[in-house]
Backbone bond lengths (Angstrom), bond angles and torsions (degrees), N, CA, C in turn:
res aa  C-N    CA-C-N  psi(-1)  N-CA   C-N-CA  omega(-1)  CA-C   N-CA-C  phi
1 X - - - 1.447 - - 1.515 109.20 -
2 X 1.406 101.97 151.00 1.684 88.05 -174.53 1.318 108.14 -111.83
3 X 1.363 138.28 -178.40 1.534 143.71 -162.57 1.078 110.79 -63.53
4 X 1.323 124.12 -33.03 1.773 135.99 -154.74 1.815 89.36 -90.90
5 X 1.279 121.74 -36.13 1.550 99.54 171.35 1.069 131.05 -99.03
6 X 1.595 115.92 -14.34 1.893 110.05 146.79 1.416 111.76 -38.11
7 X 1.343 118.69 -56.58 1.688 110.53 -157.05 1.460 97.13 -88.30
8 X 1.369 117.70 -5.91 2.083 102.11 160.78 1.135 107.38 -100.17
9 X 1.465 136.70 13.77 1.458 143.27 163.91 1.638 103.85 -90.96
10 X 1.440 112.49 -35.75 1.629 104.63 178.77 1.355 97.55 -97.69
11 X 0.958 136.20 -25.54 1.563 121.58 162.13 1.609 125.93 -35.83
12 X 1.024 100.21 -25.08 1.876 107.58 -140.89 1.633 71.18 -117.62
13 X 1.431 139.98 -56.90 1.166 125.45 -176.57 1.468 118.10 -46.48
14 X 1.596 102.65 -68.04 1.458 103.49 173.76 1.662 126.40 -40.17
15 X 1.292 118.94 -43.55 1.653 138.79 177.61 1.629 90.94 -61.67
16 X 1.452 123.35 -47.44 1.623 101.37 172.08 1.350 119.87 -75.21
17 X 1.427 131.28 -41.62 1.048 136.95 -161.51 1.741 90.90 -72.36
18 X 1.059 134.44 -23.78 1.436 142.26 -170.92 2.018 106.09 -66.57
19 X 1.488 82.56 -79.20 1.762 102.59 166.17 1.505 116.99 -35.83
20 X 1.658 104.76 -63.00 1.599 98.02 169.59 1.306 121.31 -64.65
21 X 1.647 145.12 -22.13 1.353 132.01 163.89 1.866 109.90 -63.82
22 X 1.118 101.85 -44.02 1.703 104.82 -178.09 1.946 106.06 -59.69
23 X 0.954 99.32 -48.07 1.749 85.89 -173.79 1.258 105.43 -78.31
24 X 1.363 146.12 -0.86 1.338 147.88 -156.77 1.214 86.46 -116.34
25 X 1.426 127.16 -52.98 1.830 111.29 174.54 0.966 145.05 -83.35
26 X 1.957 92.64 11.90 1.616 108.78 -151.98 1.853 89.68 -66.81
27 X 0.898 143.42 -29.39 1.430 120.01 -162.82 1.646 101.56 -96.14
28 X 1.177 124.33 -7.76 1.417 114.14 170.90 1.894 109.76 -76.10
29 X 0.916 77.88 -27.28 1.985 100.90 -170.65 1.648 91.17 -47.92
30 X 1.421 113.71 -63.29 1.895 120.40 -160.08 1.624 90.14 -69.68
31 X 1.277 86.74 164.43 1.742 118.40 -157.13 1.655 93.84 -116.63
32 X 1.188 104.92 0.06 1.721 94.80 172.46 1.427 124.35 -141.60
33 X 1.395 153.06 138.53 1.511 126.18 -167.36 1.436 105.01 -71.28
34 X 1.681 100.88 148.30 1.548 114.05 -177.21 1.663 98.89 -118.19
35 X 1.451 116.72 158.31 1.507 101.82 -169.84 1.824 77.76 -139.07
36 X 1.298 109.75 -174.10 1.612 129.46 166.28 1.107 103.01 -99.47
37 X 1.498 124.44 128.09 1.757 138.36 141.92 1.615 104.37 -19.06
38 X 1.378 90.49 145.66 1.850 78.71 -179.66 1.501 114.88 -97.29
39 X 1.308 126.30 -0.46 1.662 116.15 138.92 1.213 122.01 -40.74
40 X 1.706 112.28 -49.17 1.812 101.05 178.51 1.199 120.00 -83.64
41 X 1.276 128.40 12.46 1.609 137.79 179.53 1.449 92.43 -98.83
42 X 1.452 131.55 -51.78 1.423 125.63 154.39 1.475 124.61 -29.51
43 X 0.781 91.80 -55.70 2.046 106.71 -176.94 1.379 105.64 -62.10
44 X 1.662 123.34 -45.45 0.942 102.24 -171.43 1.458 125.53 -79.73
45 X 1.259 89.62 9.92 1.906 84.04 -163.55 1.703 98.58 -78.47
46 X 1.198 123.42 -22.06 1.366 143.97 -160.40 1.769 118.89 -78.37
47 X 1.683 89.02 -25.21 1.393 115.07 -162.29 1.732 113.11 -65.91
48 X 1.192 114.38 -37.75 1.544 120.85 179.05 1.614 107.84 -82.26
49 X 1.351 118.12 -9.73 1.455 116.48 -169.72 1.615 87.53 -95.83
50 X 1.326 128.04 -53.12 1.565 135.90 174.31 1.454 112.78 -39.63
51 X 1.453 111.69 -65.41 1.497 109.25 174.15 1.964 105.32 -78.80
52 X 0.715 127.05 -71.09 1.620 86.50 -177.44 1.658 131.42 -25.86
53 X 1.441 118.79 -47.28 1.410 126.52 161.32 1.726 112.12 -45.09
54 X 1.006 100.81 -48.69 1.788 100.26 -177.10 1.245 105.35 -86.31
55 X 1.150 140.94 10.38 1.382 141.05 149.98 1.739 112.66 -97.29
56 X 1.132 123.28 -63.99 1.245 130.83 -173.93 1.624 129.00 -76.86
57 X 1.734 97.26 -15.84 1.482 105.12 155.63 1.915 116.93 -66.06
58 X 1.128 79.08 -76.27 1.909 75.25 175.79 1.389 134.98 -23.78
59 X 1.378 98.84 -40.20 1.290 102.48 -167.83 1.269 102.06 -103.06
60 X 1.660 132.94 -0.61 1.285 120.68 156.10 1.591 109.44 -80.10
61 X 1.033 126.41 -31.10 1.290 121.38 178.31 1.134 130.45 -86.69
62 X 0.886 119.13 -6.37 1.583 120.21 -151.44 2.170 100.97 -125.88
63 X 1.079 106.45 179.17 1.836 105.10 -174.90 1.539 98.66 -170.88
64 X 1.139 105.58 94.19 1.654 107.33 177.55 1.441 131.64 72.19
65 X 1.208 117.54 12.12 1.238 146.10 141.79 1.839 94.56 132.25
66 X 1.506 121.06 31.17 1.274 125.51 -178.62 1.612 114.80 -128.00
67 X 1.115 112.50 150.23 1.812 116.60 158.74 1.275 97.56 -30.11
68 X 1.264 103.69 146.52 1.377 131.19 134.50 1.346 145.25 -66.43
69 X 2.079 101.28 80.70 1.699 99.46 -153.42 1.412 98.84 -68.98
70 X 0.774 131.94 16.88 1.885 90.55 -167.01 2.145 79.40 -137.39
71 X 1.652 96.58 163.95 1.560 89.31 167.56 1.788 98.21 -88.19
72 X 1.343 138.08 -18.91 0.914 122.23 173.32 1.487 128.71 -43.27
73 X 1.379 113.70 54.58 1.506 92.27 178.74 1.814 101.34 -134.23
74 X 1.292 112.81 143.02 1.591 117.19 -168.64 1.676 97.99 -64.82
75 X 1.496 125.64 -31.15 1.257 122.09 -159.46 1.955 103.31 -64.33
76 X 1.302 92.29 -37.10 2.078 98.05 -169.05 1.552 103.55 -60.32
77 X 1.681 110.38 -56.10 1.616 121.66 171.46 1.578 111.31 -40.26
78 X 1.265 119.75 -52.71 1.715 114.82 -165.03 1.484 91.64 -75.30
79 X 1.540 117.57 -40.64 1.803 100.55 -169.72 1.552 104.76 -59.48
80 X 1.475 116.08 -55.18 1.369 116.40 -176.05 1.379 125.48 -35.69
81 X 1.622 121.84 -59.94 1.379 165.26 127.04 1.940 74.71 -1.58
82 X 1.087 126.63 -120.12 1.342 160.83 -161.63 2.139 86.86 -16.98
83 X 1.753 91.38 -69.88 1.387 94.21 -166.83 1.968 113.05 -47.70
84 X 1.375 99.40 -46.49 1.590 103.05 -171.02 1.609 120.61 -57.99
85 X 1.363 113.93 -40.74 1.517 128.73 153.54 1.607 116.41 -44.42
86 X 1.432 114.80 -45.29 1.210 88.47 -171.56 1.931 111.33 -84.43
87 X 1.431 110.81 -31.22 1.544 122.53 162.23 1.876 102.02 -44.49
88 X 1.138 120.86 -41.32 1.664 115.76 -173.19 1.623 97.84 -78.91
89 X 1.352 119.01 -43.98 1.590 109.79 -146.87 1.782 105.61 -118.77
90 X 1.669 106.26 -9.40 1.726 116.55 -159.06 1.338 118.72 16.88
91 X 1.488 105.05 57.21 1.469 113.87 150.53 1.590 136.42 -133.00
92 X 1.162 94.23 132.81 1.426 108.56 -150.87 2.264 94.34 -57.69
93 X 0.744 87.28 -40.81 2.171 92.08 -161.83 1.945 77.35 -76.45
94 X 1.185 140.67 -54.34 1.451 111.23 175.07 1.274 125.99 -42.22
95 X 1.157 93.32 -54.26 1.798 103.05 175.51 1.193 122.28 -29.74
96 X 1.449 94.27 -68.34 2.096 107.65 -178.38 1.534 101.09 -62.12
97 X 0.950 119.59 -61.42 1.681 120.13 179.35 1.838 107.96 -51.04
98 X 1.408 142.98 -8.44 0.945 115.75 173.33 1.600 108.12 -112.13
99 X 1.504 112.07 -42.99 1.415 121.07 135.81 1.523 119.54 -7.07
100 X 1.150 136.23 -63.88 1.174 133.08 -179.35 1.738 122.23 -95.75
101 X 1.540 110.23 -3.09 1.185 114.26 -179.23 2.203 98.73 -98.56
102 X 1.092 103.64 -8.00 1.469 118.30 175.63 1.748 97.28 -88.65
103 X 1.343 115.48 -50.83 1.547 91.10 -165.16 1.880 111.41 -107.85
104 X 1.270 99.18 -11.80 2.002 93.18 162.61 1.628 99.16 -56.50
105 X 1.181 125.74 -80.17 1.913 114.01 -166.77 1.456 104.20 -44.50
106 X 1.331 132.97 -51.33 1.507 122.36 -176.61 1.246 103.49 -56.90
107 X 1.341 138.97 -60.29 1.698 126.24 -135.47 2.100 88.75 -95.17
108 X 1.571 111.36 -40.88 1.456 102.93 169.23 1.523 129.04 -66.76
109 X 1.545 126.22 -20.04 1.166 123.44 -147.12 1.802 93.18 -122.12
110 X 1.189 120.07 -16.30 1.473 130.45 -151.64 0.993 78.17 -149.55
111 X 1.083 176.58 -119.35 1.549 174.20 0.85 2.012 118.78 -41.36
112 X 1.457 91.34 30.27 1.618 87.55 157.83 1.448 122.87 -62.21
């Protein structure tokens, strides 16, 4: 590598490491308290249920960047399995524990 892209490799570090201290202090920085509108105090409450869904949908449905042709697949059973437990019992550590006791024997034993 030659000299000229070390110092645009520490350039580009520092310029991040820069950006990430500034937005991380941005609220210590102001001289007055700032709060959220209460639409976005609404919004946020929503926000961890949204991104879990947009993480954990996909990848129940989907297989290599495709549908899920067949119902044979252990992933649909443990969500189902997973989802109905937590609607019966609303707990999150049941959930995962039945969720995963539904799709280890399917995907190891049956190998969907």
């Amino acid at each position: 590598m030659r000299g000229e892209t070390h110092a645009w490799t520490l350039f580009v570090i520092a310029g991040l490491a820069g950006v990430t201290v500034l937005t991380r202090c941005f609220f210590f920085i102001l001289d007055r308290p700032w709060s959220l509108p209460a639409w976005a105090h609404r919004a946020l409450k929503y926000a961890p249920v949204a991104a879990l869904a947009g993480v954990v949908a996909p990848e129940v449905v989907m297989s290599n960047g495709h549908l899920a042709g067949t119902w044979q697949d252990a992933r649909l059973f443990a969500a189902a399995a997973g989802a109905l437990v937590f609607f019966w019992r609303r707990s999150v550590l049941l959930t995962l524990v039945l969720g995963m006791a539904v799709y280890l024997p399917l995907h190891l034993a049956l190998h969907w």
